[in-house]
C-alpha positions in Angstrom: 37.3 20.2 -97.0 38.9 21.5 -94.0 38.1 20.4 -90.4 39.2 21.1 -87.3 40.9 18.2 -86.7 43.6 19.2 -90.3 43.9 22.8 -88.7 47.4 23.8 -88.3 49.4 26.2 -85.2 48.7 29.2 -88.0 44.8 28.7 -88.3 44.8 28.2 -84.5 47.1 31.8 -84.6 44.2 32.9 -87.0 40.9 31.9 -85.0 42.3 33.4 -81.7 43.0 37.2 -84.1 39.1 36.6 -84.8 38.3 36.3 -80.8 40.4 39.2 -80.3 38.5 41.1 -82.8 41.9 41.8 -84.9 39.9 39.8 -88.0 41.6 42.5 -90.0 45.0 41.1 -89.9 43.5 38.0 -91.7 43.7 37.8 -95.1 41.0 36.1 -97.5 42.8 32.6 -97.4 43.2 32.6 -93.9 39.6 33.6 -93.5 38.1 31.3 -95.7 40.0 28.0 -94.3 38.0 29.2 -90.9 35.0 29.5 -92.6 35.1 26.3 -94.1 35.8 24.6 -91.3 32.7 25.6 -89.9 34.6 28.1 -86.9 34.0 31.6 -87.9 31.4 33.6 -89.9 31.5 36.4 -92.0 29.0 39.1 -90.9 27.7 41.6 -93.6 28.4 45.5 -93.0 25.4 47.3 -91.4 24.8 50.8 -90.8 25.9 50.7 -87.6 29.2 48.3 -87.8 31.5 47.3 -91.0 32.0 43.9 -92.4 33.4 41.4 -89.5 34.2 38.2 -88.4 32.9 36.5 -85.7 33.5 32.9 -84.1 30.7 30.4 -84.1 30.0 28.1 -81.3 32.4 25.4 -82.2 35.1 28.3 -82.7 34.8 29.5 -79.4 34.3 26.0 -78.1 37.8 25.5 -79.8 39.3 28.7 -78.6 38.1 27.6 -74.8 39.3 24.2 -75.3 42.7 26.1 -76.0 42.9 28.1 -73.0 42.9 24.8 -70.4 
């Protein structure tokens, strides 16, 4: 299982394109390893906005942790 303590520089590369809102340059892998370890949700397309990704609290909280 991945955690965010076994993240490496390219997931951290990865979960700040998902804060950007450039989730598109991701591919399913990368995605998926940030999903697992529990920092970024998929979010089904809508009617009014395609299929996304978005961070969940611990993301951010890792993304703002980052910024210091």
């Amino acid at each position: 299982m991945v955690t965010p303590a076994n993240l490496g520089p390219k997931d951290y590369e990865n979960l700040s394109r998902v804060a950007q809102g450039q989730f598109a340059l991701l591919d399913e892998a990368c995605a998926q390893r940030l999903i697992d370890a529990g920092l970024v949700l998929r979010m089904p397309a809508s009617k009014v906005a395609g299929a996304s990704l978005q961070l969940t609290a611990a993301g951010l909280s890792l993304i703002r942790s980052s910024d210091q």
